[in-house]
C-alpha positions in Angstrom: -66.3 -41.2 -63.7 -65.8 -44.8 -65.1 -62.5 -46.9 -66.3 -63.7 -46.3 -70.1 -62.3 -42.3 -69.8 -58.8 -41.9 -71.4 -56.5 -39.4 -71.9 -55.9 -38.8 -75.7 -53.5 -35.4 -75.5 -50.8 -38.0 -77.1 -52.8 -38.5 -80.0 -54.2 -34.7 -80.5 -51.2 -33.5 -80.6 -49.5 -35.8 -83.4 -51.9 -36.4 -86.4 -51.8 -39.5 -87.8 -50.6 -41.5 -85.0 -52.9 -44.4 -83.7 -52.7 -46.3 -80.3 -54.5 -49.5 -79.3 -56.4 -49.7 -75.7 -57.8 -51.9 -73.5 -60.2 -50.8 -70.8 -63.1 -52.2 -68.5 -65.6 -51.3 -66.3 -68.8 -52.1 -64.3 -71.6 -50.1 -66.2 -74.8 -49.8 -63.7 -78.2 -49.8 -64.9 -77.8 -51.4 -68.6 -80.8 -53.4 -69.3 -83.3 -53.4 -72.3 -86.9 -54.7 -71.3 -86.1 -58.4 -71.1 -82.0 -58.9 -70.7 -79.4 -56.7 -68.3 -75.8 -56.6 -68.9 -74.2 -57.8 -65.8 -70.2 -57.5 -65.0 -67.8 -55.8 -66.5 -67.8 -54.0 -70.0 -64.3 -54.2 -72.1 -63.7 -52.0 -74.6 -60.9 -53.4 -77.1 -60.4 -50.9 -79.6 -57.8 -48.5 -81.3 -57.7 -44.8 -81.3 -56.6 -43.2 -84.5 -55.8 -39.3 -84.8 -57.6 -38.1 -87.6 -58.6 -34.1 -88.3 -62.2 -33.8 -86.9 -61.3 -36.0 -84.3 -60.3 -39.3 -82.6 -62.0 -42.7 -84.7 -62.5 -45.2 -82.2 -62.8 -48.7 -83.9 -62.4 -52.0 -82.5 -64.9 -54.5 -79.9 -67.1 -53.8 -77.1 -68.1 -57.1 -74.8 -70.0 -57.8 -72.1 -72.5 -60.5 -70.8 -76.2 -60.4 -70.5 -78.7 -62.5 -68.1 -82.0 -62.5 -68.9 -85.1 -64.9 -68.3 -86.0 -67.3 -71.2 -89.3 -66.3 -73.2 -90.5 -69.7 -73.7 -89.3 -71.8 -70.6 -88.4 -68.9 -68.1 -85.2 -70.5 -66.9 -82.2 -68.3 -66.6 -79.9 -67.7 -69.4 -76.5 -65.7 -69.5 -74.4 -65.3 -72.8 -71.1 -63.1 -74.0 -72.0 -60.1 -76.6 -69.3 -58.6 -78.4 -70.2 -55.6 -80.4 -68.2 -54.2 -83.5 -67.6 -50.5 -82.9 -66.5 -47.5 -85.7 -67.3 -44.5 -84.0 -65.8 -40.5 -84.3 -65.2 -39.0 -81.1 -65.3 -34.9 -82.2 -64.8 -31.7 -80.1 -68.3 -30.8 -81.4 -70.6 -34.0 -81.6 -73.1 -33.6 -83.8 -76.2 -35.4 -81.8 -76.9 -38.7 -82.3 -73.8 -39.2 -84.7 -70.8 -38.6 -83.4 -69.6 -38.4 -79.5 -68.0 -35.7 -77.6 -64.1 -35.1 -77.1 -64.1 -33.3 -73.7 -60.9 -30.7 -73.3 -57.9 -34.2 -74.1 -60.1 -36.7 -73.1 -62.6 -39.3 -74.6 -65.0 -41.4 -72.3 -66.1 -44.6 -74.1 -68.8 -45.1 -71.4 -71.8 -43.5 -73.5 -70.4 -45.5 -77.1 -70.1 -49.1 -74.7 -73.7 -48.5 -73.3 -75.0 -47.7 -76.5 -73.8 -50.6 -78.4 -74.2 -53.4 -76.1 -78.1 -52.1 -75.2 -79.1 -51.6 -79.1 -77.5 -56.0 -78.8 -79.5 -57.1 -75.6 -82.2 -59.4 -77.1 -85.9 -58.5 -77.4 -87.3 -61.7 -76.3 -84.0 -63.9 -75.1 -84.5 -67.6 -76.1 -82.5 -70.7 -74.5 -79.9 -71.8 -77.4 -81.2 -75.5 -77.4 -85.1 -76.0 -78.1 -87.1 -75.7 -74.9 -90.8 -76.6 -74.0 -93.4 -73.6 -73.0 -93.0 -73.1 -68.8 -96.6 -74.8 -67.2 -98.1 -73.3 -64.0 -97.3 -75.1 -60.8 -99.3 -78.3 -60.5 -100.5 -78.5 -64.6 -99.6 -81.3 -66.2 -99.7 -81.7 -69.9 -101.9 -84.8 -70.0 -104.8 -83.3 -67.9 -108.0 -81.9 -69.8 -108.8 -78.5 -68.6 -112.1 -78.4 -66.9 -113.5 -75.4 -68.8 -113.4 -77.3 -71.9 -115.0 -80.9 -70.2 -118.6 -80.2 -71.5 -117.1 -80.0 -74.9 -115.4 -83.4 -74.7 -118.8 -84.9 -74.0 -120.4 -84.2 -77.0 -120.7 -86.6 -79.8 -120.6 -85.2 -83.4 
């Protein structure tokens, strides 16, 4: 059980109403291929009562560290993800998320927006120069291509 689970009995049983929350927690395990969200998630959003459910719109954030494509240094930013999403007491799959009994656990929408953000192939922000191998320098011919340099055309 995470920080993102709230209690939303309030709100089922007055239609119409609407409440604002604030939550966080540390989501393990939420990396793409290249990038991995790392600290805590925040989910910034309102709830609003509405017949099939509980609409859950507002920000999800987080921060990503991944490795450079081109120059393999380091790099960490701040996502924030805009979020419109139907919380129902049955989800239809892929669509909508589950209301469980009074209770709606943002976990599964956080995770789901912030990995479909996490970059491909993470670039530095600035323009960066290709990594070398240790010990090649950029002025130095490489050996396999020496007998070509001696011919004359």
């Amino acid at each position: 059980m995470t920080g993102l689970r709230i209690d939303v009995a309030d709100l089922l049983s007055h239609p119409g109403t609407r409440r604002d929350v604030t939550v966080a927690a540390e989501l393990d395990e939420l990396a793409g291929t290249s990038a991995a969200v790392v600290g805590p998630v925040t989910v910034d959003a309102a709830l609003e009562r509405i017949p099939e459910g509980i609409v859950v719109r507002g920000e999800v954030r987080g921060r990503w560290r991944a490795e450079c494509s081109t120059c393999l240094r380091e790099i960490e930013r701040d996502e924030s993800v805009h979020v419109d999403e139907l919380f129902e007491a049955e989800p239809v799959e892929g669509e909508t998320y589950p209301l469980e009994g009074h209770e709606i656990d943002l976990e599964q929408l956080a995770r789901d927006s912030l990995l479909l953000e996490l970059p491909l192939a993470p670039r530095c922000e600035e323009p960066c120069e290709p990594a070398m191998p240790i010990g090649e320098r950029r002025d130095e011919t490489d050996p396999r291509w020496a007998a070509l340099a001696e011919l004359e055309l």
